[in-house]
C-alpha positions as CSV (number, residue, x, y, z in Angstrom):
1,X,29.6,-34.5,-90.8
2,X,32.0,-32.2,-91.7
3,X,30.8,-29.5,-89.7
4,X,30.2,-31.0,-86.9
5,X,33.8,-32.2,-86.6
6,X,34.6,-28.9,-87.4
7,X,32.9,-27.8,-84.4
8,X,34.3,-30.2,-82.2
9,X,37.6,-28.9,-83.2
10,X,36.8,-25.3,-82.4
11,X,35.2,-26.4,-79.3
12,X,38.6,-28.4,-78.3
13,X,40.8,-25.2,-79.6
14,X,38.2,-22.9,-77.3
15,X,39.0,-25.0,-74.3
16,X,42.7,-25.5,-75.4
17,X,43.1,-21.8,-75.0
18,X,40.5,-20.6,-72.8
19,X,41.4,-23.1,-69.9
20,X,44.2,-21.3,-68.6
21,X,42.8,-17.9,-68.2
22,X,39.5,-18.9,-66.8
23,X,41.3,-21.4,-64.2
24,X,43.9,-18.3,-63.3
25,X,40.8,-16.1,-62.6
26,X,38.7,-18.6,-60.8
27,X,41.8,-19.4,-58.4
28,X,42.2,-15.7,-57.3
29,X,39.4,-16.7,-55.2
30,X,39.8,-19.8,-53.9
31,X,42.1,-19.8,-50.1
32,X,45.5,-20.4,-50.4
33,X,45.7,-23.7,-50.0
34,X,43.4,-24.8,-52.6
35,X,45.1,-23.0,-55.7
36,X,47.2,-26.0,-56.1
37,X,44.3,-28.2,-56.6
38,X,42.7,-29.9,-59.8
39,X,39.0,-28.7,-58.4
40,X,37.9,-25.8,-61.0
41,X,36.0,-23.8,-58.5
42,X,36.8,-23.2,-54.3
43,X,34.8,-24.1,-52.1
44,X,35.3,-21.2,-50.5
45,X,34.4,-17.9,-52.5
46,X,37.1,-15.0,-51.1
47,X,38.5,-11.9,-52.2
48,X,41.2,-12.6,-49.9
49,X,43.9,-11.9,-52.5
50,X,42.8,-8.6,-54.9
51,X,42.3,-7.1,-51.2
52,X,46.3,-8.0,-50.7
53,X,46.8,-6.7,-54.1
54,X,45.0,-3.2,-53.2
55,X,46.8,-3.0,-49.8
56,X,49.9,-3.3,-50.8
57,X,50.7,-1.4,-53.4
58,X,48.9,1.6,-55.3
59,X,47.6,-0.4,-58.0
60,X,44.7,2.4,-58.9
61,X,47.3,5.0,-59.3
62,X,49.5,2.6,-61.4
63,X,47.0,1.9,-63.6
64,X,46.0,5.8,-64.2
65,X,49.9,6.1,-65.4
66,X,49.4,3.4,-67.6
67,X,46.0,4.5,-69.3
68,X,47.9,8.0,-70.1
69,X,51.2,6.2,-71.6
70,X,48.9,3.7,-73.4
71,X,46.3,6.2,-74.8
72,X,49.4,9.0,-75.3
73,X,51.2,6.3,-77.4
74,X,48.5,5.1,-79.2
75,X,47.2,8.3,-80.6
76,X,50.4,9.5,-81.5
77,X,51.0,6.0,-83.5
78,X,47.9,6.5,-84.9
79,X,47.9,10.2,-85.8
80,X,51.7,9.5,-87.2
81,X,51.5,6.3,-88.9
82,X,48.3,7.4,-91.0
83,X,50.4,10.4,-92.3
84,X,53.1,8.4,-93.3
85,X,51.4,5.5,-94.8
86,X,49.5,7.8,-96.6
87,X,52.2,9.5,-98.1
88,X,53.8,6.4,-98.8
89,X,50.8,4.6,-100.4
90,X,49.0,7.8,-102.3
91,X,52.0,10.3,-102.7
92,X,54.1,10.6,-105.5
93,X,57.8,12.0,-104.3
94,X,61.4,11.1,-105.1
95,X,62.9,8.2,-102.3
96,X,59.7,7.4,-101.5
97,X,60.3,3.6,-102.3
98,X,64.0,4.3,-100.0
99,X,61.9,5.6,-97.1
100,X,59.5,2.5,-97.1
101,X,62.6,0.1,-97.5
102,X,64.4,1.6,-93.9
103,X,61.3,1.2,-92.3
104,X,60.9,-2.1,-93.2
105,X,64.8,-2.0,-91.6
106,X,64.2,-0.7,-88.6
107,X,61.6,-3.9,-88.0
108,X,64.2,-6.0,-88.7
109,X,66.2,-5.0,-85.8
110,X,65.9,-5.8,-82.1
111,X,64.8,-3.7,-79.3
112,X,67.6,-4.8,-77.3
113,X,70.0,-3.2,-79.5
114,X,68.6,0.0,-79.1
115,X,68.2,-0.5,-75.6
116,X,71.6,1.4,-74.6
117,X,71.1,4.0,-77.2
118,X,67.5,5.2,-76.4
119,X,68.3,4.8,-72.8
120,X,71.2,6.7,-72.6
121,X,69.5,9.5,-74.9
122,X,66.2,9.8,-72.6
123,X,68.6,10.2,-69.5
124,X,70.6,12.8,-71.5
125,X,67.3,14.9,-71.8
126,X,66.3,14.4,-68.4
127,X,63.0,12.1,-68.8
128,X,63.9,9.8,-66.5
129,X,61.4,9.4,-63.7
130,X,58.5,10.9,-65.9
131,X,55.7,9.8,-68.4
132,X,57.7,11.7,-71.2
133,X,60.3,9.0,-70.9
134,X,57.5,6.1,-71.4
135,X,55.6,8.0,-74.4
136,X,58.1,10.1,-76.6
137,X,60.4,7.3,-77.6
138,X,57.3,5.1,-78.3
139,X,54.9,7.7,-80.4
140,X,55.8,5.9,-83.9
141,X,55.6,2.2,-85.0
142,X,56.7,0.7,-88.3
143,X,54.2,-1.7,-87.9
144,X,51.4,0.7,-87.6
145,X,52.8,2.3,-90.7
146,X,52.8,-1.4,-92.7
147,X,49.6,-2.4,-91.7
148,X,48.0,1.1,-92.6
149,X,50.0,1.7,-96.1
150,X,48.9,-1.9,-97.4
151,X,44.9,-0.8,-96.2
152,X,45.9,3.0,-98.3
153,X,46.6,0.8,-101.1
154,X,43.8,-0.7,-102.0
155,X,42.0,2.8,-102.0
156,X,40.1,3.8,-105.1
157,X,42.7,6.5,-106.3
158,X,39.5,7.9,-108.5
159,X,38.1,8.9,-105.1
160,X,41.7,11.2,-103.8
161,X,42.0,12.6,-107.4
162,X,38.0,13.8,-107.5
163,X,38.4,15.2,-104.5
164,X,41.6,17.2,-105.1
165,X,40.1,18.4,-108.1
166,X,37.1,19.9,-105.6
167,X,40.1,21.5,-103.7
168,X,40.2,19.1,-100.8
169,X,43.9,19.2,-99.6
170,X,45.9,16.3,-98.6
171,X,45.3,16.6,-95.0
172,X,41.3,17.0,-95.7
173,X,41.5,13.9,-97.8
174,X,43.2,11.9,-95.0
175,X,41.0,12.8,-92.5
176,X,37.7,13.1,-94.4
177,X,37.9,10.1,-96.6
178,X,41.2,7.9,-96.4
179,X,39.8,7.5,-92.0
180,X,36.8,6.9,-92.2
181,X,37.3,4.2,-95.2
182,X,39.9,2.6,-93.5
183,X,39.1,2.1,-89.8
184,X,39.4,-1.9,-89.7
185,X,43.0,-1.2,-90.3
186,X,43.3,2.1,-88.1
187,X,41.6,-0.4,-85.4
188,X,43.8,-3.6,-85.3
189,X,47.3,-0.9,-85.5
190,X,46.0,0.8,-82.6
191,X,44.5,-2.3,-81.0
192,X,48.6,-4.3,-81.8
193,X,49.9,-0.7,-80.2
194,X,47.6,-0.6,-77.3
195,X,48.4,-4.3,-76.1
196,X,52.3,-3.7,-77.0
197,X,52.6,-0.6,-75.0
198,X,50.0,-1.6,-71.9
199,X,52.7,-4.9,-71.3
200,X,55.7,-3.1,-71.7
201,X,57.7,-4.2,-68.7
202,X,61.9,-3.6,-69.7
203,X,61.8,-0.1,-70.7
204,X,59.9,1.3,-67.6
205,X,62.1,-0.5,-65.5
206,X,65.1,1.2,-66.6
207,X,63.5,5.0,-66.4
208,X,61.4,4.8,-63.6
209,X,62.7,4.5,-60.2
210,X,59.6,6.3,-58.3
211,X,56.7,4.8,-57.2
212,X,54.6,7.3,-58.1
213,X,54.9,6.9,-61.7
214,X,55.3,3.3,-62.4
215,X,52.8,1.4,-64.7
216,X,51.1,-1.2,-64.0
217,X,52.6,-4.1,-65.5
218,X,56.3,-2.4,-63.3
219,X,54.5,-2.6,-60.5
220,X,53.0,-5.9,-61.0
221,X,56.0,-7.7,-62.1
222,X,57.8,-6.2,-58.7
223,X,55.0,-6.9,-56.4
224,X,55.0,-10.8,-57.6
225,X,59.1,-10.6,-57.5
226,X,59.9,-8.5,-55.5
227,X,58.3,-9.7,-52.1
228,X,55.3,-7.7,-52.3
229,X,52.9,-10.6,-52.7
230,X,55.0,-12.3,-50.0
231,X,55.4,-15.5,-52.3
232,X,51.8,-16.6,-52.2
233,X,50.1,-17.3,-55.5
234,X,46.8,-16.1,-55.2
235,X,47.6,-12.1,-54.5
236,X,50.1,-13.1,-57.7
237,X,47.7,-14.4,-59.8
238,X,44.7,-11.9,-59.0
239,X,47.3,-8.9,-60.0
240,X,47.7,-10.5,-63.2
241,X,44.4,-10.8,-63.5
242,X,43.8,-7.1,-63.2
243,X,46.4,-6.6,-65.7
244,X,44.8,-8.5,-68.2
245,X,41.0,-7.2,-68.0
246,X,41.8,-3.7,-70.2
247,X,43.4,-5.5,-73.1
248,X,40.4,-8.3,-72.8
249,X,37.7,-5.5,-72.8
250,X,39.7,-3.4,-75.5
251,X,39.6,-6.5,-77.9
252,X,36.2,-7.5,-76.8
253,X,35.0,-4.0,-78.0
254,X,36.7,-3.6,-81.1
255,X,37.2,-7.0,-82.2
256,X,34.6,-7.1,-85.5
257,X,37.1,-4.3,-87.0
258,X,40.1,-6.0,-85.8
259,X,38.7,-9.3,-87.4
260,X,37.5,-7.6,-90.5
261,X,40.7,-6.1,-91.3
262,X,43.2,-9.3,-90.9
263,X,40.7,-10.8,-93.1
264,X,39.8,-8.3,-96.0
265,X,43.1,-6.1,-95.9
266,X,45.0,-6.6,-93.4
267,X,48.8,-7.3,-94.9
268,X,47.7,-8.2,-98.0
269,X,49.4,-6.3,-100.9
């Protein structure tokens, strides 16, 4: 008995949070007039509205900017954040503790109040208008750098100190055997980097001004605002759509690390 009701309530969670989505995608091809409707599915099939989205603006060429910003920032979190949670989790040096403590601070404070600063910065160094502008300010994440130290931490030390004794150096270590012991947690940072930096909307806004280097979520956000989808819903909705399917097939593909991590390691420590 009690697993069936737990079952039901998973079943009513799944529906609870899976509704939405699956109604959003099965409108972008119903006709216009039938979005509004309480039916699930049209009764005519049309791809009415992604061929507005295609013919309107340069979605495929938005979406290539994006995929380099993403993947540039997400490596560079990566390759970063392991080096510093490493030395903060297995290193011994003086202000180590200090050094963990301001960025734990810098978490603490809001984007907006950097906002100014960073902006005024990247227009001082002429990265406006350029895919510099959208990675370089990005390429380190405190969070990253939590989520990987309290993984380094429950590392056998026995395992570092053997192989420093071999004459493995630090960076051999990290690569050789702190990685590959730790990729549940290298996963769900890069996976919480990837979805962060893929639906970052404010900070492109304010650097890019050309077309021709917009990301996608820019240029989706000004084609559903800004007239392009001529205030119909369906063009609006099938954009959004097309937004959403990398992060869906990113978690889809990694989610048995991302799961295993929040639930074995994760923040624990």
């Amino acid at each position: 008995m009690k697993k069936t009701l737990g079952y039901i309530a998973l079943f009513i969670g799944l529906i609870a949070f899976a509704y939405p989505f699956v109604w959003m995608v099965l409108a972008t091809f119903k006709p216009e007039v039938e979005i509004g409707s309480l039916a699930p599915f049209p009764s005519v099939w049309s791809l009415d509205s992604y061929r507005m989205v295609f013919e309107t603006i340069p979605i495929g060429r938005a979406f290539l900017n994006s995929l380099i910003v993403v993947a540039s920032v997400t490596c560079s979190v990566l390759f970063f954040g392991t080096t510093t949670a490493y030395a903060l989790a297995k290193l011994k040096w003086k202000g180590r503790e200090t050094a963990f403590n301001i960025i734990l601070f810098t978490m603490m404070v809001p984007f907006m109040v950097m906002l100014i600063p960073l902006y005024t910065l990247v227009v001082s160094l002429g990265w406006t208008d350029s895919l510099i502008g959208l990675i370089v300010p990005f390429m380190m994440n405190a969070t990253a750098i939590l989520i990987l130290r309290q993984s380094f931490l429950t590392l056998p030390t026995d395992i570092l100190e053997a192989a420093r004794i071999d004459g493995c150096s630090e960076w051999r270590i990290l690569f050789t055997i702190v990685w590959p012991l730790s990729i549940p947690a290298i996963v769900t940072a890069g996976i919480l980097v990837f979805i962060g930096s893929w639906n970052e909307v404010l900070w492109p806004m304010m650097v890019i001004r050309q077309e021709e280097w917009m990301t996608m979520p820019q240029m989706v956000a000004l084609f559903s605002v800004g007239g392009g989808a001529q205030s119909k819903l369906g063009p609006q909705l099938a954009a959004a759509v097309l937004l959403g399917i990398p992060i869906v097939v990113a978690y889809l593909y990694f989610q048995k690390h991302f799961i295993s991590s929040l639930a074995s390691t994760g923040l624990k420590g």
